[in-house]
N, C-alpha and C positions, 0 to 999 in steps of 0.2 A: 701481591703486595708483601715487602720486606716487612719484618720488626725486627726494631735492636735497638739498645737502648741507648741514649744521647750520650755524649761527653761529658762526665761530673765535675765537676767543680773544680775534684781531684786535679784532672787531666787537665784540665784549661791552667791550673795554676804550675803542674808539673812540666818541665820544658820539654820538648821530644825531642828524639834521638833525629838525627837527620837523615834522608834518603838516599843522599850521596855519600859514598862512602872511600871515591878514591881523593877526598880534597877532603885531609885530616891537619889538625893542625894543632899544638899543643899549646894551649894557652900559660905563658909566661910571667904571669903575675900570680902563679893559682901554684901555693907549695901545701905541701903536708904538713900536720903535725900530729908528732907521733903521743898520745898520752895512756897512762896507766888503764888495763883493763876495767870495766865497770861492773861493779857487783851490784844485782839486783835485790834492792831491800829486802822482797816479796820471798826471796829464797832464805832468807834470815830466820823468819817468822816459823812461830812452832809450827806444827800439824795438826794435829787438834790433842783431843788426852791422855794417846794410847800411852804406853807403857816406855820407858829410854830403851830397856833393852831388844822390845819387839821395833820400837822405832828404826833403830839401830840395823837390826837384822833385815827390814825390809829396805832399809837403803843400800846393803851390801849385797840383797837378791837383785835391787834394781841394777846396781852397780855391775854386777858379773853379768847381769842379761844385755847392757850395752856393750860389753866387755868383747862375749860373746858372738852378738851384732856385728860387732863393727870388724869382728877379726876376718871375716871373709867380703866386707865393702873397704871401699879406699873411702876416708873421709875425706871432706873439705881441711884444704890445710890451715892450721892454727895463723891467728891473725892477732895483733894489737889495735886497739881502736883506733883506727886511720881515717884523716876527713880529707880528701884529694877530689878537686874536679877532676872529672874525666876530661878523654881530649876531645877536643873541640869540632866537631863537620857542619860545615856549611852543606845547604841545600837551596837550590831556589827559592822556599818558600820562606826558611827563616836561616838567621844568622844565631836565634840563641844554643848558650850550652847546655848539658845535658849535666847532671851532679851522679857518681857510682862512689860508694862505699868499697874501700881496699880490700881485697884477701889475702893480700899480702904484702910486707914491706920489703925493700930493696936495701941496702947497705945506707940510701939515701932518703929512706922512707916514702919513694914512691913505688906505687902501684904499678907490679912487672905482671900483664896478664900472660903475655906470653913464653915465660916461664914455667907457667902453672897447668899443667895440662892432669886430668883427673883420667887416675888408672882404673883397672876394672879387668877382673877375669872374662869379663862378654866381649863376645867376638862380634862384629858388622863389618860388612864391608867399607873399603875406605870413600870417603867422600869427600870432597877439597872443599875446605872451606877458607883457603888462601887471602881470598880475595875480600873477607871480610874482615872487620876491625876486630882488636884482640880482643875485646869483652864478649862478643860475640861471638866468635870461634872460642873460647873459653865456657862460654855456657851451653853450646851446640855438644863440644864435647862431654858435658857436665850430665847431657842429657840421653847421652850414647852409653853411658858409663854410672849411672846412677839411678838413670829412670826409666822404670819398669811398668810392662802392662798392667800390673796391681797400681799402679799412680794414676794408671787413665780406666781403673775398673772394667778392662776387656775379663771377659770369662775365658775368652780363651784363647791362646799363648799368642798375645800382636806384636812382641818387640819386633819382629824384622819390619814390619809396619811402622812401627813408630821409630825405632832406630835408622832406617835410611826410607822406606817411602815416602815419609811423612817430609822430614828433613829434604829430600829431594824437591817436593811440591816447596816447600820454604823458601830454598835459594832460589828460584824463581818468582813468587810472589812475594810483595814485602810486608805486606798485614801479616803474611801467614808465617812468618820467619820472625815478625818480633813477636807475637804470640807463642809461638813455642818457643823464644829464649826467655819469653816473660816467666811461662810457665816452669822452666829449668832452671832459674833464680831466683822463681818464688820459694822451691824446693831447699837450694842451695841455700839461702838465705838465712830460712828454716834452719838451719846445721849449727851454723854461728849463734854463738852468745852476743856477738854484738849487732845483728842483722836490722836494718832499718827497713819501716815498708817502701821507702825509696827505693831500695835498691830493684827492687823487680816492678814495682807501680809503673815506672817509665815507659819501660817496655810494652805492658800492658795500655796503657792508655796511647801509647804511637799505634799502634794495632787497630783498636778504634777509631782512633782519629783517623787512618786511611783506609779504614773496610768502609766505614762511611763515605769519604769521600768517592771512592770507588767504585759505590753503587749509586752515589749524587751524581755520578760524571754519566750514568747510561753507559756504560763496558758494559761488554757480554757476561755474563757470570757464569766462569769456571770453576772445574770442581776446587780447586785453592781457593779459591773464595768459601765454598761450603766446608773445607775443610778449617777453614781459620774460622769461621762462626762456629763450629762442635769444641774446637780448640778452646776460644772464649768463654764458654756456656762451661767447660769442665773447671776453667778458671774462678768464673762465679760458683762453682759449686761448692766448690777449696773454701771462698771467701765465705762462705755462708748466705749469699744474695740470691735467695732462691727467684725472689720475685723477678732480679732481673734477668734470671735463666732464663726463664718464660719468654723474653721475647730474642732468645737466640733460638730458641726451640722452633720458633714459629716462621726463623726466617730461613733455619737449617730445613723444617719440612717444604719450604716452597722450593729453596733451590731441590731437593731432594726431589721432589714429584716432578719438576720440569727437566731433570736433567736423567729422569729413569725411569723406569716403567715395570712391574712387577715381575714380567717376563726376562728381564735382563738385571736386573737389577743382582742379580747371582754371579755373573759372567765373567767375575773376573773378581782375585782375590782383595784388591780398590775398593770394590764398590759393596761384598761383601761385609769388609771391616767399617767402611762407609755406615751402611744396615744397622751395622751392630753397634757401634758409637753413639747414632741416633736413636735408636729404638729404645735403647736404656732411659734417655731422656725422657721419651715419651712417657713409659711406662711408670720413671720416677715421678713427674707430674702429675699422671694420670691417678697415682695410688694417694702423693702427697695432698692434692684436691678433691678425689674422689668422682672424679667425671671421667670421661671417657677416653682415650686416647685417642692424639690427630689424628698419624697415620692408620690408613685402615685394616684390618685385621687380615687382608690375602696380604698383606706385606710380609708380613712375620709365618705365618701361614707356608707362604714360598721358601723361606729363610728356612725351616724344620724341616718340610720337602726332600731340600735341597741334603741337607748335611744327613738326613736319614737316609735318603738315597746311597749316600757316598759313602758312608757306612756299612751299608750293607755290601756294597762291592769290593769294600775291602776289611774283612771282618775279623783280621786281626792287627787294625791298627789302632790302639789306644787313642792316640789322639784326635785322629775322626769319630772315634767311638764319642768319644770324650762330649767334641764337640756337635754330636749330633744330642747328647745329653741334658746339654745346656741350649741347645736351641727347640727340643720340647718344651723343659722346664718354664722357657720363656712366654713359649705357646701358651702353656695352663696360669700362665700371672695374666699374662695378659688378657684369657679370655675369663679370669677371676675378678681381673677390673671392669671388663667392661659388662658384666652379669651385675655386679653390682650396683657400677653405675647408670645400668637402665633402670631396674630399680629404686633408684634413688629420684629420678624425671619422672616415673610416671610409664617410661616405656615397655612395660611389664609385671602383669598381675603377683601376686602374689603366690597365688597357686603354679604359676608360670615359673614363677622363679624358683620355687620348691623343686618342682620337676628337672628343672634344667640344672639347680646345685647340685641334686642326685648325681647328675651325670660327670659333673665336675669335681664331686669328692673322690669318688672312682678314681677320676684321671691323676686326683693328688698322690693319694696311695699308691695308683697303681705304677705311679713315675720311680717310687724308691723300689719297687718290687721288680721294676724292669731292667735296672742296673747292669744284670749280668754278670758275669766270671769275669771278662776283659779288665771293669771296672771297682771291682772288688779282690780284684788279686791281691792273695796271702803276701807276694814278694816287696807289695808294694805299701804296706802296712808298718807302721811303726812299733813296735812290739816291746821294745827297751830306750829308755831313755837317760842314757847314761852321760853322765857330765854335765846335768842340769840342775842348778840351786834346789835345795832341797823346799819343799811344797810350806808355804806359807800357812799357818796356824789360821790363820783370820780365810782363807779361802774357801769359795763356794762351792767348789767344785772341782774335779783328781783333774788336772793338765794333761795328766803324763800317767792315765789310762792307758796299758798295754791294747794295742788294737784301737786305739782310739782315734788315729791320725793316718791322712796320708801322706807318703814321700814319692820322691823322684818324677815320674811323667804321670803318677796320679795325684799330686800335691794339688794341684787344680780342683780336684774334688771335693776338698773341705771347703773353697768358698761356695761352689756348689750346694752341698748339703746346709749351708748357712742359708741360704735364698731358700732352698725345698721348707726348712724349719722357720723362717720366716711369716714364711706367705702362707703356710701351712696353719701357725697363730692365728694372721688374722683373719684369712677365711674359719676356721673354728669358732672364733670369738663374735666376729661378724654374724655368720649365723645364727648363732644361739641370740643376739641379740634382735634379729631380726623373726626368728620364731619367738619368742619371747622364753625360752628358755634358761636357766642358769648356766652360767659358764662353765665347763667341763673342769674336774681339776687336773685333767690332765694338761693344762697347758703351761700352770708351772714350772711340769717335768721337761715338756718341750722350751721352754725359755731357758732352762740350766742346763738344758744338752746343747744349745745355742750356745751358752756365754762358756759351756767347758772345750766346744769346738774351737770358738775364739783365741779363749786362753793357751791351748796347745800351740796355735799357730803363733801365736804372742812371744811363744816360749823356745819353741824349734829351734833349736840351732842352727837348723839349714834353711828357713824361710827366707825368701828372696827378701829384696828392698821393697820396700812400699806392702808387704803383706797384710799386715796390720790395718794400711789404709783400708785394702779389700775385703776386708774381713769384719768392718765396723757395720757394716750394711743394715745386717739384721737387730745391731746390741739395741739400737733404740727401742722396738718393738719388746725385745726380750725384756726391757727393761721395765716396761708396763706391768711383765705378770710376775714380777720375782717377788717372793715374801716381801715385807714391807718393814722389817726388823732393821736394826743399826745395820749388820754385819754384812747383809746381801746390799742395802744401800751403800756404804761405803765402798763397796767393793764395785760396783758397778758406779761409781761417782767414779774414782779414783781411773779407772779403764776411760771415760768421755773426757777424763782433764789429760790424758794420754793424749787419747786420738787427735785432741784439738792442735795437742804442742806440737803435733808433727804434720800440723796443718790445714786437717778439716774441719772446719769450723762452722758450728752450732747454730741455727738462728738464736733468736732470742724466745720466740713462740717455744720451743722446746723445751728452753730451759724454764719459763715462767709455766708453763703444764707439769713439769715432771719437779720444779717448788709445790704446785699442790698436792699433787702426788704422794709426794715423800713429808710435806708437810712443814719444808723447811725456805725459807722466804730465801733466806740469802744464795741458794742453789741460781737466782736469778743473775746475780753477779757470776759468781765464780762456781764452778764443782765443787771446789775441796775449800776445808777452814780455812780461815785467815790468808787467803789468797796465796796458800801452798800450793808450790808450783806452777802458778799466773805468768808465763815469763810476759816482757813488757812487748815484745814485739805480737803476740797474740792480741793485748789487750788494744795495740796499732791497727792491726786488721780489724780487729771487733769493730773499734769506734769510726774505722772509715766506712764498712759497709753499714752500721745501722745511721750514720749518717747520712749515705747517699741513698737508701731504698726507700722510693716513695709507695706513700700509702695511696692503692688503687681510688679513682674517682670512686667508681661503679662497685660496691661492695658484695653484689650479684657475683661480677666476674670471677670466672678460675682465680684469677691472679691472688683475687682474695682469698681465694680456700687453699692456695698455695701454701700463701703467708701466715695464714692460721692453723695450717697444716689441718684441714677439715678430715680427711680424708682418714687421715690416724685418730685424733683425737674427739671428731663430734659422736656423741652420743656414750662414748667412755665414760662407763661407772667409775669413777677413781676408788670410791669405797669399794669397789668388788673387784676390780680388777688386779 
């Protein structure tokens, strides 16, 4: 049996893109009008008491770090607030229009998509997207050239996967091709000061609206089907709608088990990234609810096998090294979750579990001890960081630690060591709370060697696009143990009103746990004072996912420990932690 979750409200009232694509036609009564940019109140507003001149200085630190940023991406080009229907395709099923927000204006103020093609020093092979409408071939390209395996949280290096594999399954299926231009104008959109959640909601809800249909119709289910439900489930993830991840996850493991088998499931570099797409899910759930993962443990099992094997046959290749690296790591979360969560059912004594963590702390430890020379090369180490705004007064921690970061084909590694120092907290914390121990204080030090790995890669000049996304993984968790003073809360509030602006977005259980936390009620609205730096299109996504996620019947179910993030938060001392 499939799960995936109905058509909201959203999508019923939003019109879809049509299915036909060579019967275009430009609706003639539908003109632009060009008016004055819009400034958002919310950026007016002070910041809370610091200082004008420190105020001052961290908006020119900010300033030169986008500066810097953007000097090696091609932005989205500058737009004026433009309101234009798009053009018009009929389809069998419906004759309505479809509404797109401008990127750009024409001499005449309308919308030239195909003038706008987004540059990018990444190289892919070429792919014809000819035959597609220009918004479409404008965000296909947007996603060739701007969207990086750090946007879809692979460990390790999928752009050619996602730059042409992926894209290739799309122009054949059509669920799977407006989910990946949803997802490349949700980004896009993201860029613009004037970005509306229209402009990529369409996309995403045409996607639903015919993965459903697709699977109501009894078609056979091909891997573009499973690969547009992983596609969706990362989309919820973006929006914050954990709950209704849950039943992409559910519908991604069925096609997954029926269309593989643990013995081939390796076979082909497909089905590998396949693995590895899904498997994250699993395990995010699995940790977010505290039960046990779907898929079963020879899955992932096979997965480490495999890439240790391959490793070893070629033992001076960093990026096999790399990635046989990340698929133990994944091995020891995984069998971290499910140790626990037998423990937590009843499926294992106590004494049992003492026994078997033994074995499991070892294997923590013994993962950063196993590294190696390949993975630890001096050449590959950042040792100066010249050219970088000078280190902020109010800061928790040195960024720009000589030896502190990796570059080039080990850069991959710092979100690595982000996961190890992660899972590495809550198994520590975990246990102690389960022997009834007090919490180590060394986990402090492990939560600020977290948020100082973060910050380097925040800072790098040379961090890819979507870095930052990948790198946010662990700050929640860090953010539990870090002193509880003004200095280390703001600095870590200030890092979650980041991450959101650039698109991932917070439940609300999060923010309403880490208000008691920190002890500050209004953290449940916004991160920062006076709804500094709130832009309006975040506060758009906010209120359409907490209005579409329903609250589970069965408060038993995962779904509900999803939602209350059980898995993180039950049994957290807030005063001790």
């Amino acid at each position: 049996m499939l799960y995936l979750p109905t058509e909201t409200s959203e999508a019923k009232s939003t019109t879809p893109i049509s299915e036909e694509h060579d019967s275009e036609e430009q609706d003639p009564g539908t003109e632009s009008r060009i008016q004055s940019p819009t400034v958002s109140k919310a950026a007016d507003k002070p910041a809370h008491t610091e200082s004008g001149s420190r105020k001052d200085s961290r908006s020119k630190r900010a300033a030169s770090r986008r500066q810097r940023a953007e000097s090696h991406k091609h932005p989205i080009p500058s737009v004026e607030e433009t309101k234009q229907e798009s053009e018009v395709r009929k389809s069998p099923e419906t004759e309505e229009s479809n509404s797109l927000s401008a990127y750009q204006s024409s001499p005449r103020g309308q919308h030239d998509w195909d003038n706008l093609t987004p540059e990018s020093s990444m190289s892919s092979e070429k792919l014809s997207f000819s035959h597609l409408p220009s918004d479409q071939r404008f965000y296909l390209e947007y996603l060739r050239n701007n969207v990086t395996h750090h946007h879809y949280f692979f460990r390790n290096n999928a752009d050619y996967f996602i730059h042409n594999t992926l894209i290739e399954h799309a122009l054949s299926c059509e669920p799977l091709l407006h989910a990946v231009i949803g997802f490349a104008a949700y980004h896009a959109t993201l860029e613009r000061s004037d970005g509306r959640i229209q402009d990529f909601l369409c996309y995403y809800n045409r996607s639903v609206s015919l993965l459903l249909k697709s699977l109501a119709s009894g078609r056979k289910h091909t891997e573009a089907m499973l690969l547009t439900i992983l596609q969706l489930a990362t989309f919820e993830e973006y929006l914050g709608d954990w709950v209704n991840l849950i039943g992409h996850q559910k519908a991604a493991h069925s096609m997954l088990t029926e269309f593989y088998a643990v013995e081939t499931i390796m076979e082909s570099e497909l089905r590998r990234n396949i693995l590895a797409w899904y498997a994250r899910f699993d395990l995010f759930v699995g940790f977010l609810s505290g039960y046990e993962t779907v898929l079963g443990r020879e899955w992932i099992g096979a997965k480490e096998k495999f890439h240790t094997e391959r490793a070893r046959q070629h033992p001076g290749d960093i990026s096999l090294r790399l990635e046989a690296a990340v698929a133990s790591h994944r091995f020891i979360a995984l069998d971290m979750a499910l140790l626990f969560a037998k423990l937590k059912v009843g499926g294992i004594s106590v004494p049992e579990f003492l026994s078997e963590n033994e074995v499991l702390t070892a294997r923590i430890d013994g993962w950063r001890q196993s590294l190696g020379p390949l993975l630890t090369d001096e050449r590959y180490i950042v040792t100066s960081f010249e050219g970088v705004p000078k280190q902020d007064e109010d800061d928790i921690v040195d960024p720009y630690r000589p030896g502190g970061l990796f570059r080039g084909p080990l850069f991959q590694m710092n979100f690595v060591l982000i996961d190890w120092l992660g899972s590495n907290i809550m198994h520590t914390y975990q246990t102690a709370l389960i022997t009834g121990r007090p919490a180590p204080p060394g986990l402090s030090e492990m939560a600020l060697e977290l948020c100082r790995v973060f910050e380097s890669v925040e800072y790098w000049p040379e961090s890819d696009r979507g870095s930052i996304l990948q790198a946010q993984a662990g700050l929640g968790i860090a953010a539990l143990f870090l002193p509880k003073d003004e200095r280390h809360t703001m600095w870590i509030r200030r890092k979650l009103a980041n991450i959101e602006g650039q698109g991932y977005m917070y439940p609300p259980t999060l923010r309403e746990n880490m208000a008691v936390l920190w002890g500050l009620p209004d953290i449940r609205r916004w991160w920062l004072p006076n709804d500094e730096g709130y832009p309006p299109l975040v506060r758009s996504i906010r209120s359409f996912t907490e209005d579409r996620t329903p609250k589970p019947a069965d408060q038993r179910e995962p779904t509900e420990a999803v939602r209350t993030m059980k898995g993180l938060f039950d049994k957290l001392n807030f005063k001790d932690s």
